[in-house]
N, C-alpha and C positions, 0 to 999 in steps of 0.2 A: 359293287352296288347290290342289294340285296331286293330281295320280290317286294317288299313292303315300301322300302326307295320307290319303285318301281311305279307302282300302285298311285304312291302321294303325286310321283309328277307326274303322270296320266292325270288324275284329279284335278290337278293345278292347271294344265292346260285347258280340260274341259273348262272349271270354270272361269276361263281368260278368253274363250270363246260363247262364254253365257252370256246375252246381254245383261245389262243392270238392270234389275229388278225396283219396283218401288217401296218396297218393306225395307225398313232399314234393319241395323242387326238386332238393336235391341227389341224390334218390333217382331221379327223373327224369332227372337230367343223366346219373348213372351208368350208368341202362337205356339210354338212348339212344347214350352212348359206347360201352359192349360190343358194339352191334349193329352200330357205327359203324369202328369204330377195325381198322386193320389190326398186328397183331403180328410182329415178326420175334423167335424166340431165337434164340440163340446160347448154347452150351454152353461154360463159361471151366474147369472142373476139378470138383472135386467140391464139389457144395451152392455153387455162384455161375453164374449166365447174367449174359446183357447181353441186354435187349431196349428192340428199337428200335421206336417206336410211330409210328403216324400217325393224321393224326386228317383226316376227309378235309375238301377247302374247303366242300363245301353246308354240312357242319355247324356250320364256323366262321364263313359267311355268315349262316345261320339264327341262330345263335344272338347274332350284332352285331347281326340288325336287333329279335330281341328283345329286346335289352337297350338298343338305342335308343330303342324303342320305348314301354318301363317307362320308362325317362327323360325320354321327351318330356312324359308326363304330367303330370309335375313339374317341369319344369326351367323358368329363369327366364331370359327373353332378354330383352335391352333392345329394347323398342318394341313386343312381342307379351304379349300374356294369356297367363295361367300355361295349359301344355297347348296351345295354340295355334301356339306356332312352327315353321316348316317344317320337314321329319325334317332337310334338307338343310346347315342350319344347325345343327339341333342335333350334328348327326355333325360337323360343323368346330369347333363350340366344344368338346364334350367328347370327341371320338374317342380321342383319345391315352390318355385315362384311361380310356375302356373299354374301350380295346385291351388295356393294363395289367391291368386287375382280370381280362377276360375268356382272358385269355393263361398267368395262374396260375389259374384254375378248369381250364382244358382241360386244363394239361400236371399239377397234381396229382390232379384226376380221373381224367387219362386213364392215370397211372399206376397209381392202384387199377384200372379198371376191364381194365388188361391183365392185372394180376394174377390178377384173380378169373377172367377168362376163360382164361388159362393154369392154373389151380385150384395157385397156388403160393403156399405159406408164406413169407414172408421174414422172414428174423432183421435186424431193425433197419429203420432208414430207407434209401430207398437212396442212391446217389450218381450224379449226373448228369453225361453228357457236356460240355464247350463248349469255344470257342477263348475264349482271351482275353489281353491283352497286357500285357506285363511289361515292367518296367525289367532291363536285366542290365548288368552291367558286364565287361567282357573283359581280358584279360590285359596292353590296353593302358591299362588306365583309365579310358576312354571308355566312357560311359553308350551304351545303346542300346534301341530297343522292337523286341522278338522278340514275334512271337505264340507262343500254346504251346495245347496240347491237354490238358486236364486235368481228373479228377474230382471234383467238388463238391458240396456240399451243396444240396437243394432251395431254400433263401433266395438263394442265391450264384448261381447257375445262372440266376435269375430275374433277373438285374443281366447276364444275359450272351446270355440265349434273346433273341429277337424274335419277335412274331408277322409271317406273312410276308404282303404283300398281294397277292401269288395264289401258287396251289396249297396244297398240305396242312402242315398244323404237322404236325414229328417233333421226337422228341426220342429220345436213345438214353439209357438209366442200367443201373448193375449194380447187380446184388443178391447178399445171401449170401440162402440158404436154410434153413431148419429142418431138422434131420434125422428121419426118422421110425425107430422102436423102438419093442417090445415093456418094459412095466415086470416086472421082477422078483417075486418071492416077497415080497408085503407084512408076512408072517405071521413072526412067532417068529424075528425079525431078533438074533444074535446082538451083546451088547451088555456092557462090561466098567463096571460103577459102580464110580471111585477113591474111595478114603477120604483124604479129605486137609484136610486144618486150617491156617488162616490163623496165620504165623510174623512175626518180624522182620523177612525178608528181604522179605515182601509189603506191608509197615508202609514199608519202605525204598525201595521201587519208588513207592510213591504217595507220598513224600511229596519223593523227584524230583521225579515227574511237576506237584506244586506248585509248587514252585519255579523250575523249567521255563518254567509258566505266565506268572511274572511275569519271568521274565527278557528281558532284551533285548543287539539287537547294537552292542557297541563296536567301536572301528577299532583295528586289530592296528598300535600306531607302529614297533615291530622286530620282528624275528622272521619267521618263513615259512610258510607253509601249514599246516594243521595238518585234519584229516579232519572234515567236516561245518563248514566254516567258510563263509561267505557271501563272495563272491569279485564286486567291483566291475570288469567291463571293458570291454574293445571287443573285438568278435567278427566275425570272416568267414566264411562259409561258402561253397567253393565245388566245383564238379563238374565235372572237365578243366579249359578255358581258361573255364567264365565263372561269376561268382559269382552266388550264388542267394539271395543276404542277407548284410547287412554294417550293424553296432549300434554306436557307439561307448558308449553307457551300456548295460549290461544288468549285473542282476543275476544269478550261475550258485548253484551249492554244490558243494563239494569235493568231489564223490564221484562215482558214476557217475550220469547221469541222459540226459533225453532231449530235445535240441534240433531245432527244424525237421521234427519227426516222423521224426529218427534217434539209435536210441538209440548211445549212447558209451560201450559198456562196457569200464572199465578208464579211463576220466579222471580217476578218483578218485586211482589211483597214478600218474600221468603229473604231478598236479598238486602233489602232497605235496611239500613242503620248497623250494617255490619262493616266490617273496620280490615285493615290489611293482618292477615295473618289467621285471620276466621276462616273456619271452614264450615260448608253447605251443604248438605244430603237434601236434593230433590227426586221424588217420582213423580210418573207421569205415565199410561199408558202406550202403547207402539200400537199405528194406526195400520188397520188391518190391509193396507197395500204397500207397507213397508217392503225396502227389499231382501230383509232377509228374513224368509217367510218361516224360521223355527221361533221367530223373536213376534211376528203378527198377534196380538190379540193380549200380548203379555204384560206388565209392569216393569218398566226401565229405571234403575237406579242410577242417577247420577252426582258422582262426590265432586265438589269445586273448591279448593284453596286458594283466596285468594290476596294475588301476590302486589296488585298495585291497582288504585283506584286512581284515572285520569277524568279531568271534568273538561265540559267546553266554556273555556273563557272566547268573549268578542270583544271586540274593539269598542271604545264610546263611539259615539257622533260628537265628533274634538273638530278642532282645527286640520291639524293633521290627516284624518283620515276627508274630511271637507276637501281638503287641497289636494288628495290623492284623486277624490272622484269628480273634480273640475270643479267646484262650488266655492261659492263665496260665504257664506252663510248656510247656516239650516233652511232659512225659512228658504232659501234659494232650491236645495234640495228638495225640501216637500213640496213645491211648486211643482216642479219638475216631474215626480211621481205621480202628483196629482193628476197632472198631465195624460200621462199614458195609462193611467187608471181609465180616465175620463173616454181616453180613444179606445178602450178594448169593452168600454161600458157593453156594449150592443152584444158582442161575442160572451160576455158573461150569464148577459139576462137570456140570450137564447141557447146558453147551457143550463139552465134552471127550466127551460122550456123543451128541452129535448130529454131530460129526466121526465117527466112530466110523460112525452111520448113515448119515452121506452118503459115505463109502470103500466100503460097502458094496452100497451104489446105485451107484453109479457101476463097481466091478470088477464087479458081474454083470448091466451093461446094456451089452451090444455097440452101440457106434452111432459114425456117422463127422461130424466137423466139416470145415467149409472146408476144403483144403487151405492157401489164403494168408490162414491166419488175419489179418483185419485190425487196422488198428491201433485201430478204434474199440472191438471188441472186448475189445482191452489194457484202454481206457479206461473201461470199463464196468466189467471186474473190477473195476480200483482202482479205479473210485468204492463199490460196494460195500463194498470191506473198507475201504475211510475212514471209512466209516458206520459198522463195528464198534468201529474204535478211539477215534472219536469219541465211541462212547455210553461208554465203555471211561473216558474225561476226558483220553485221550491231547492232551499238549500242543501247540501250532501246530507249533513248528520238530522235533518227533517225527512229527508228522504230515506234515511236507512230507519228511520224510528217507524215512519209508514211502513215500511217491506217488514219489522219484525211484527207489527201489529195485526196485519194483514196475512200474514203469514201464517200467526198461531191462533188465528178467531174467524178466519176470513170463510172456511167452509158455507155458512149460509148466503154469503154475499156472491159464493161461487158459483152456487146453484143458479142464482139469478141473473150472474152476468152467460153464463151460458146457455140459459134460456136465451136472454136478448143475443148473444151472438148468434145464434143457429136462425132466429129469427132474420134479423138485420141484413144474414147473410145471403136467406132466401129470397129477402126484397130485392135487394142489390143483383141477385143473378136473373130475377124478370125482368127489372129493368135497368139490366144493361149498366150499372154505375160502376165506374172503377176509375182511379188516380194516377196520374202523369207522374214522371219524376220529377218536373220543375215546380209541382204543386207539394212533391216530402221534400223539396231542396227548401223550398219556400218556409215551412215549416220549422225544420230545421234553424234554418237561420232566425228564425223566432229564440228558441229553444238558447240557442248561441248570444242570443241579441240579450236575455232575458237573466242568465246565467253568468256572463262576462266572460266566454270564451272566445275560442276563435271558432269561423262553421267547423275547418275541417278536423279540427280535432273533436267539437261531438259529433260530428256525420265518423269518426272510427270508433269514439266509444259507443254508440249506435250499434255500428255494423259488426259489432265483437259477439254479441248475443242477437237476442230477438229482437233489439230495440228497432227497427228498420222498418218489420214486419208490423211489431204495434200501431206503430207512426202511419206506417198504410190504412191499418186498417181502423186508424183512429177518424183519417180523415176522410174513408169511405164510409161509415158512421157518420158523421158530417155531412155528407152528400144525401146520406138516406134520408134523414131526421129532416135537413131543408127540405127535400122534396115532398115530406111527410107535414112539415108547417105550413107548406104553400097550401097543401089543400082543407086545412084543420078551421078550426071553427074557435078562433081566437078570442079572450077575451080579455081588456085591458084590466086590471087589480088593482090596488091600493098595494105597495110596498110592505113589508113587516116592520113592526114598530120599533126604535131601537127601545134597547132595556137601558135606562139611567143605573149601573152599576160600577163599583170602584175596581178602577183596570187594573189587572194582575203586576207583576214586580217584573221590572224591566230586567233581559238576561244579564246576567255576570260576565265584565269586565273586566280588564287586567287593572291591575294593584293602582299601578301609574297613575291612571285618568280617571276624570268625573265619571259617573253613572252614565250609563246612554240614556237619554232623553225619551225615546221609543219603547214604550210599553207592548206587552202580547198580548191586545184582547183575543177575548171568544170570536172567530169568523158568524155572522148571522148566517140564515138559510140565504141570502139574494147578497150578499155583499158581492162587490163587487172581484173579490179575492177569495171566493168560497171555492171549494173544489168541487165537480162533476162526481156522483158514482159512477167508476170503470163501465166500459158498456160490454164488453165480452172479453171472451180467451180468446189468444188466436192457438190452434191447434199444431199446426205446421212450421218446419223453420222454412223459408224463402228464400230468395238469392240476394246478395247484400244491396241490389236497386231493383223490387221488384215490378216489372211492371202490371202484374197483372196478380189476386189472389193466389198463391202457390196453390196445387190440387191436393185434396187431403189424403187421398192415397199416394204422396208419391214417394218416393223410391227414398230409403233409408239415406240421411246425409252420409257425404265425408268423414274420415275422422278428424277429430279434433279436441287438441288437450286443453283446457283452462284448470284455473286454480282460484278456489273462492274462499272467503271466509267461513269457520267452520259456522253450519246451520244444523 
């Protein structure tokens, strides 16, 4: 046994004779960090720093030999009694993995604990510096590995940091910031009640939207582009001489939307009346928080070929489809609808009324966002207002045409919904409003009821992304807004008048069967089927049942892999 042996079980005694303390380790680790850790900011615009942290070597030596140290207790070496093998061996058989484990404690600890030590609010998780190397192809063909410099996410970052074997771990990341204000006059919030009654036209939106549901996409054999069509191709994207991605299968949609984290707005009309086998040359600017910061501020070329145009065909309102959905008749149907139209009337009109109070929050709260509003920002809106449309029984391929919509025009929309979130948020935390899980189970079952699934298969597609968190925090928005009508200064309105207009062309049907009967009007402002404007971002991801708002500083998630459509 050697002095160092020696040493560790002396230690190990002692602290088995320490009583328990009330810090736990992670609260420990953090005191220890703040006292430890050196901070640089730097000031990037308004509401975003970069700060670069250190974390110095004793503490990263100290803290390997105690977690050596816990390990030797346990760990199993061939030829030695459990606790008995030299520290010396144990650090060669497991070093690399507690260098790993010990390497993500430091750099996401050590980013809380600069925070807290700079006494800064951040909106969202942040994004972290690193190099790391890319394939690019050049203008001559030729594949080649450039390194690049670029901002990433806390899991990502962690595939790119090393912990160093001497001197100090740093790590540099940006943040946006919260902005601080004063909230408004709570009191006698001027407010407009519609009177308005479920018509045909709202009978006719929903029973699209069914149809919708069941429909799917065919392959376009002649014919040319046509708007909101699902477009089979091969794509390039590139910035000057070198490309920056290049797909030969990707699926896009006719319209404007947002590829590589650049939106394209205006592809929708570049694409229209083009045929399979055409090809497309669009640009478009890279928005200056893109992540790969040699390509920020440039002009992105992208070539598209493309290789098969599918459209959505739905089903008529026939016999057939009648007898699937338990009906004897249409008019039995539209009864039906009318029906639950009629019962969610109240929860309609006082979404037209809770619009109403958040314009009004938001025009008399002076307050400043980011400057480079970022794009995860965008992405938070629209996940929010998918959550409305969704509880709403909005269809997939309606719902994917909102998220590219929203996606590549939604900036101003975004500013506003994060005004009202940071607002909504402050209200809710003086007074105390926060949501049960039987009240998102409740919801949910809406959402399920609405959509024709079962709960628990959208309580998983839910809990895959954010959708869990939005739904929280759609219906603590709910809670606010009531408490904010109760004391408002209401007054009953006259409805909006409908417009006597010829309703647009009922959607495309398969070859088979009559037309559907069901026309798409224009939703009015108060119908009863109109959607809500999203009411914020939510900044944070949260636990897949949260019960209470996750904290915006908290600790970088887990990893985890998904695979999306390209955007």
């Amino acid at each position: 046994m050697t002095d160092q042996d020696v040493v560790l079980d002396q230690d190990e005694q002692e602290a088995s004779d320490t009583p328990e303390e009330e810090l736990s380790e992670d609260e420990k680790l953090m005191a220890e960090l703040k006292e430890a850790i050196t901070v640089e900011r730097q000031e990037l615009g308004s509401l975003r720093v970069k700060l670069t942290v250190s974390v110095p070597r004793e503490m990263v030596d100290r803290r390997l030999g105690k977690q050596f140290a816990e390990l030797k207790r346990d760990a199993l070496v061939p030829g030695f009694r459990k606790g008995h093998a030299p520290i010396r061996l144990v650090e060669k058989r497991f070093g690399a993995d507690v260098g790993e484990q010990l390497k993500s404690q430091l750099i996401g600890s050590g980013y809380l604990a600069a925070v807290e030590k700079e006494d800064l609010k951040p909106l969202g998780d942040p994004l972290f510096w690193v190099k790391a190397k890319e394939e690019r192809v050049g203008e001559d063909q030729k594949p080649r590995t450039v390194e690049v410099e670029k901002l990433v996410s806390f899991d990502s970052a962690l595939d790119h940091l090393s912990m160093p074997k001497e001197g100090a771990l740093s790590f540099s990341c940006e943040l946006e910031l919260k902005p601080q204000f004063e909230l408004p006059s709570l009191e006698k919030i001027p407010v407009e009640r519609p009177a308005v009654a479920i018509d045909d036209d709202d009978v006719d939106v929903e029973i699209k939207r069914m149809q919708m549901r069941r429909g799917t996409y065919q392959a376009v054999e002649d014919g040319t582009v046509e708007e909101d069509d699902m477009l089979y191709v091969s794509m390039k994207m590139s910035v000057g001489e070198e490309i920056l991605a290049s797909e030969d299968n990707v699926d896009i949609a006719a319209r404007d939307i947002r590829i590589k984290g650049v939106p394209l707005i205006g592809l929708g009309d570049a694409l229209m009346g083009k045929k399979v086998g055409d090809e497309v040359t669009f640009e478009a600017p890279v928005p200056d928080d893109h992540e790969n910061i040699n390509a920020r501020g440039k002009t992105a070329r992208f070539d598209f070929a493309i290789r098969e145009i599918k459209r959505l065909e739905v089903p008529p309102v026939d016999e057939e489809l009648l007898t699937t959905l338990g009906f004897d008749s249409e008019e039995d149907l539209r009864s039906a609808i009318r029906s639950t139209l009629e019962s969610e009337l109240d929860r309609t009109i006082k979404s037209k009324m809770y619009d109403q109070v958040g314009s009004y929050l938001v025009d008399k709260t002076p307050m400043d966002v980011p400057e480079g509003l970022s794009q995860r920002q965008t992405d938070r809106a629209v996940a929010r207002r998918l959550i409305e449309l969704l509880q709403m029984g909005v269809p997939p391929a309606e719902l994917e045409k909102a998220r590219d919509q929203m996606g590549a025009k939604a900036r101003e929309q975004v500013v506003r919904d994060l005004k009202l979130y940071f607002i909504l948020e402050k209200i809710a935390e003086e007074r105390k409003i926060d949501v049960k899980e039987d009240e998102i189970n409740g919801a949910i079952s809406q959402i399920a009821r609405r959509s024709g699934k079962r709960f628990d298969r959208v309580r998983d597609e839910l809990s895959k992304g954010d959708g869990v968190t939005n739904l929280y925090l759609q219906l603590r928005d709910q809670k606010v807004f009531d408490g904010l009508l109760a004391d408002a200064a209401i007054t009953e309105v006259e409805g909006p008048k409908r417009k006597a207009a010829p309703k647009p062309a009922a959607p495309k049907t398969a070859a088979k069967a009559a037309p559907a009967k069901a026309p798409a009007p224009k939703a009015p402002v108060a119908k009863a089927t109109a959607a809500r404007e999203p009411k914020s971002a939510k900044p944070q991801k949260p636990k897949a049942q949260p019960k209470k708002e996750p904290k915006a500083a908290a600790k970088p998630a887990a990893r985890k892999k998904t695979t999306k459509r390209s955007r």
